[in-house]
N, C-alpha and C positions, 0 to 999 in steps of 0.2 A: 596449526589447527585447520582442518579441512571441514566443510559446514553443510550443511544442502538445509533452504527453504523453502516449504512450499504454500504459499498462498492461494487465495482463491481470487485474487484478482489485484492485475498491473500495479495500481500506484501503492495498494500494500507490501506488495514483494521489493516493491522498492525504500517504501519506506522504511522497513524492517532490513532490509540487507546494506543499506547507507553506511550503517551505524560502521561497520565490518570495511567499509572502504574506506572510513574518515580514519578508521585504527589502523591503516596501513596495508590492509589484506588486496588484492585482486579480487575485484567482486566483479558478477554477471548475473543483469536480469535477465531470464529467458521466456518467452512465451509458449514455448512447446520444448519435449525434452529430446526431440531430436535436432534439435540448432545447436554449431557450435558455441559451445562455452572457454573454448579454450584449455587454458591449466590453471582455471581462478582457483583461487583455494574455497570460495565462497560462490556457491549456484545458488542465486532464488528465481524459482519459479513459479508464474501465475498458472494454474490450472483453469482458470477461469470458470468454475462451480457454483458460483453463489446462487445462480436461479436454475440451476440443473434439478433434478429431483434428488432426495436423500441417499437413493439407493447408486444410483450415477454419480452422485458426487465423493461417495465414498472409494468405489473401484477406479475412477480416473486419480486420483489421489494418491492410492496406494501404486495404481502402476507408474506412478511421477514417481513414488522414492524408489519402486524396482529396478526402475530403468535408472538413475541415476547416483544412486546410491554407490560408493566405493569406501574400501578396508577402511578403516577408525575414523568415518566420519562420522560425524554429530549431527542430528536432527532437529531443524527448530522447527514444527507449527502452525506458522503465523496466521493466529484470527481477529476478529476486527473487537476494537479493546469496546462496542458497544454489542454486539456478538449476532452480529447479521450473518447470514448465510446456512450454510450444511456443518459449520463448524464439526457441530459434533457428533456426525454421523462420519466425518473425516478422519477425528482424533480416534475413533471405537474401529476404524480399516485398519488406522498403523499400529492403535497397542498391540497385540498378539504378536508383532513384528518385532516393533521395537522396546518394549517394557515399558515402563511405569509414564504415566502425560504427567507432567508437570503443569497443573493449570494456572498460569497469573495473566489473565488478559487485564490486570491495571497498568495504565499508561499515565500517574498523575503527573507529571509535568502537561497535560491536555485536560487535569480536570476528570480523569478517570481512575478510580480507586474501585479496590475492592472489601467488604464490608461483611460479614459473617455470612460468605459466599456467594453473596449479591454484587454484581456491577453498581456504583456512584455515580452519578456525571453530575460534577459538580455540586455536590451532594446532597444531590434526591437519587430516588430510587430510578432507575433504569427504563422500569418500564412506566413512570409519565413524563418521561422524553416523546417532543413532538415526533422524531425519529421513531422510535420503536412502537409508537401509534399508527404510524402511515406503512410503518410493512407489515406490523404482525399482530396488530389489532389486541385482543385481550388475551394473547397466549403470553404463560410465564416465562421471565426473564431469569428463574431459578436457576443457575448453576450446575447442580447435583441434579435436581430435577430433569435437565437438558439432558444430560449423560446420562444419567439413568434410564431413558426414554430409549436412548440408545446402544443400551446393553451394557454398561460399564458401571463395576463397582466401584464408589469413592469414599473416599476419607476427608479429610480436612485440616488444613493447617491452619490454626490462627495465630492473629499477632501476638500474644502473649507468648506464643510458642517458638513464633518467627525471630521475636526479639529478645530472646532467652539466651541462657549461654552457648556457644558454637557448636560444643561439645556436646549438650543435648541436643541440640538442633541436629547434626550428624548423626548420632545415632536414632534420633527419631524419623528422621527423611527413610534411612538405611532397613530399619524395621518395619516401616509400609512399604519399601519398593521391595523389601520380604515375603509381603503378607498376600492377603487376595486380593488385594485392593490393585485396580486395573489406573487410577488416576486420583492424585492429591491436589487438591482445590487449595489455593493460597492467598489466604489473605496479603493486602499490601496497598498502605495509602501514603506512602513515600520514598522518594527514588531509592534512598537508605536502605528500603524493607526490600524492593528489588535488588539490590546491591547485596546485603545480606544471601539472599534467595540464590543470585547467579554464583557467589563462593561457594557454598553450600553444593547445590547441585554440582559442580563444577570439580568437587573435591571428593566426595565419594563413589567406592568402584561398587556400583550398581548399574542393571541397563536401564535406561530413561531416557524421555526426549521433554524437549521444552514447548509447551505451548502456550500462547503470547500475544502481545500485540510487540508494534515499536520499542517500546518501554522497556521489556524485559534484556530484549535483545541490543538496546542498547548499554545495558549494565555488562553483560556477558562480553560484548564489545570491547567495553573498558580495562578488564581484566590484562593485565602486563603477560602473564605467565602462556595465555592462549595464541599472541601473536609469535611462533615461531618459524614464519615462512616469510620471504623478504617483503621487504614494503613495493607495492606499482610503484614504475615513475612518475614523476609529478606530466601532467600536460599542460600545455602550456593553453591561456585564453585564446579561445578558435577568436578567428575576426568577423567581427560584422560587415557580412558581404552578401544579404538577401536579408529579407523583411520575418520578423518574427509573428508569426501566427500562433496567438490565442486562444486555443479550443477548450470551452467550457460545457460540459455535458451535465453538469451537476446543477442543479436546483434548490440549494439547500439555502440559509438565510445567509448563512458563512461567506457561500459563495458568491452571493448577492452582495455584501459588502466589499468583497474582493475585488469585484469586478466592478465597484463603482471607485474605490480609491485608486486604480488603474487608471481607468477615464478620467479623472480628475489630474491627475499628475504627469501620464505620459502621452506622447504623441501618437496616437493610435486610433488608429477609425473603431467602428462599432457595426456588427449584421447578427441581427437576433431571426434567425431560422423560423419558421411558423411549425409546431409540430403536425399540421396538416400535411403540408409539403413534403416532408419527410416520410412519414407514414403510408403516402402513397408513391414514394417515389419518385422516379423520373417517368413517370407516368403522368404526375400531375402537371397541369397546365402551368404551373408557375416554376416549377424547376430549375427550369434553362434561365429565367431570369436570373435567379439566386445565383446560380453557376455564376452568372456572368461576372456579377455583382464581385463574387469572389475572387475571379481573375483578374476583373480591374487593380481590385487593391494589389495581390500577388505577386503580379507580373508588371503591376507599376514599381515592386521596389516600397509601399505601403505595409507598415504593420497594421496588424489588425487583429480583434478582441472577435472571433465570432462563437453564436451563443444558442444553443437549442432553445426557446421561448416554452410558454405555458399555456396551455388554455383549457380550458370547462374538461376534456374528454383526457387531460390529462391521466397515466396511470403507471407506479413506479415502475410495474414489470416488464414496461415496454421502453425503458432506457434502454439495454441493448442493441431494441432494432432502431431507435432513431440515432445515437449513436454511430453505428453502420451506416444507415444512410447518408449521416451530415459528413462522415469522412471518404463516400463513395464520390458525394459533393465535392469533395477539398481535391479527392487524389487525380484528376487531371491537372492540377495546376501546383501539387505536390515539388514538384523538383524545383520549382524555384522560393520554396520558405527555406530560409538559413537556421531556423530556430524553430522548437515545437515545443510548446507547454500548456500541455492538455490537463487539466482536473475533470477527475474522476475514473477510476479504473476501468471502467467501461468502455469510456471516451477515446483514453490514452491506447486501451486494443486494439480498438475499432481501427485509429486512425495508424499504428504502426504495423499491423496485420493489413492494410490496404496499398501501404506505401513499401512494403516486402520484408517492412526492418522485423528480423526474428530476434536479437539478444539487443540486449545494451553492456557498455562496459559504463558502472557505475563510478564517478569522480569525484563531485565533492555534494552535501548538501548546504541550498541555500540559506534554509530555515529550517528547524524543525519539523521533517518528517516529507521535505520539497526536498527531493533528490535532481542533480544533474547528469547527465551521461551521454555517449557518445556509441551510435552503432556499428556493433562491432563488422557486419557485413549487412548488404542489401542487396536486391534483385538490379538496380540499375547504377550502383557504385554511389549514388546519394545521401552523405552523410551529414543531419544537421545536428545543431545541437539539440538533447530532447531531457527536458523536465517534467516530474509527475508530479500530481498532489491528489490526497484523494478531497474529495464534493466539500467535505462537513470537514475541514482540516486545516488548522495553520490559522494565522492571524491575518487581521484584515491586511498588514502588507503584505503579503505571503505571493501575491500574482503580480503584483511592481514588485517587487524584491526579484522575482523573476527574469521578467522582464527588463530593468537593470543588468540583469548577469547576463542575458544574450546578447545586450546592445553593448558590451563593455562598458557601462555607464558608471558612476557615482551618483547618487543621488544631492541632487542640489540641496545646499545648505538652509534656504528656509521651510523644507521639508524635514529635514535629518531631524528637528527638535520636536516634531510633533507628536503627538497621542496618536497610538494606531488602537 
């Protein structure tokens, strides 16, 4: 099977395309679709859209599957299983292209289901997540709604339907990807009902593509019959031979707990960024301290956790530029980290769009939906190892779980038994 993903951004294209390299496949993340990809059988690509406007986010989107798209590949989607971004002014560029959206953005192994067309987290409604209050304020978290806004007609699959016989399940997928309906809304509040959903799509010849978060895409993953292209060779554990740096751009409570059971367990300094500084630059008067600051640790052979901070003026839209700036910060002293594990996809651009790295070849993941990989080319032959996770993801050991894997480490035994 041959696959193309396109996300709207780094640590999701990665988390979503994992699933495809744990099954054996060649996978590559790419940040733009003119880097090589090699002959993966599996391309995801970040587009990076989420704060683009609607109309930009849809046409760079579709020209990601023009440009990259080749003979019987398959289409996954990937949107964020709480449904930030342009999603679905994305999904309404490629229908007319590619036929029917499969919609299941539940990802419940994380607590997300979905509900007579509604996202769950955890099961409340979506939208009184502190999340979907701090980006999108009182706009609906509706489904059908969303896509309807954006020109597309939907149907609906419910669980009674999902979980019926195969047989009608087939022919009911077969007679909406018939009809006029441009996109099927799918319920699904257990890996099962995903599982069910990836056979199903997977089995009838209709044209459709899949849109998803992790979740989906890791059922389709699992499937025996889809792996027909040889397995990558295994690689072998790079050595720890420079200092792993920590780059956290995310802000979320997740990541807050992440980054304090790190400090707690591993040997690792701490530089919390002021987002003053950032915001103006290297223009502002404390900069070059910070620089400094960074290189001591760097170029001592020091790992190090460093961390965009918060303050009064804070505002989510301007993650990208401080983002950019904190890794404009890192990239003089860039060639000598041996390891990179940025949360947040913003973060993880910023800082491998500064240091030239354009693809990664994706290896193993550490935890669910913490991908590892190794780049496949750069601008000055510097390859470290580099791990994603997006802000709001993973378990509180999800950043030492990390951090372990780039030190060769094990985790000491009066650790291993504890509650994360």
């Amino acid at each position: 099977m041959t696959l193309l993903i396109i996300a709207d951004d780094l640590s999701g294209a990665a988390d979503c395309a994992i699933a495809f390299a744990g099954a054996g496949l060649s996978t590559v993340v790419t940040l733009d679709a003119a880097h090589d990809t090699g002959a993966a059988s599996v391309v995801a690509i970040d587009t990076d859209t989420r704060r683009l406007s609607v109309a930009q986010a849809g046409e760079r989107t579709l020209t990601a599957w023009q440009t990259l798209r080749k003979p019987g590949q398959r289409l996954y989607k990937k949107i964020d299983s709480t449904l930030r971004g342009n999603w679905a002014a994305e999904v309404a560029a490629l229908q007319p292209h590619v036929g029917l959206a499969i919609i299941a953005p539940a990802f419940p192994a994380t607590g997300r289901t979905t509900l007579n067309g509604r996202v769950m987290v955890n099961g409340q409604p979506l939208e009184t997540t502190d999340t979907w209050k701090l980006e999108h304020a009182d706009r609906s978290a509706d489904i059908a709604s969303m896509l309807g806004d954006a020109g597309l007609r939907v149907a609906k699959l419910s669980l009674e339907a999902l979980r019926g016989s195969s047989a009608a399940l087939l022919q009911h997928i077969t007679e909406i990807a018939h009809s006029e309906a441009d996109a099927l809304i799918v319920d699904a509040e257990t890996t099962e009902d995903l599982r069910t959903l990836a056979v199903a799509t997977t089995t009838i010849n209709a044209p459709l593509f899949w849109v998803g978060s992790g979740g989906l895409a890791r059922e389709l993953a699992a499937l025996p019959y889809l792996l027909s292209t040889p397995a990558q060779t295994p690689v072998a554990p790079r050595e720890k031979y420079a200092p792993t740096l920590v780059l956290v751009g995310s802000l979320s409570s997740v990541s807050e707990r992440q980054c304090a059971l790190l400090k707690e367990r591993a040997d690792i300094g701490e530089l919390v960024v002021p987002p003053a500084v950032l915001r103006q630059g290297p223009a502002h008067g404390d900069w070059a301290g910070w620089e400094l600051r960074i290189r001591a640790y760097l170029r001592g052979g020091d790992d190090l956790l460093l961390r965009i901070g918060r303050d009064d003026a804070f505002n989510p839209a301007e993650g990208a530029q401080l983002s950019t700036q904190l890794a404009a910060m890192v990239r003089p002293h860039f060639a000598h980290v041996g390891g990179l594990v940025a949360t947040g996809g913003e973060t993880a651009r910023a800082m491998l769009g500064a240091a030239g790295i354009g693809s990664l070849q994706l290896l193993c993941e550490i935890e669910a939906g913490v991908a590892f990989g190794l780049p496949i080319s750069t601008q000055d032959g510097h390859r470290p190892g580099v791990v994603t996770k997006a802000g709001a993801f993973g378990t509180d050991h999800a950043l030492y779980a990390a951090w372990l894997h780039m030190n060769n480490a094990v985790e000491p035994a009066r650790y291993s038994a504890d509650p994360v």
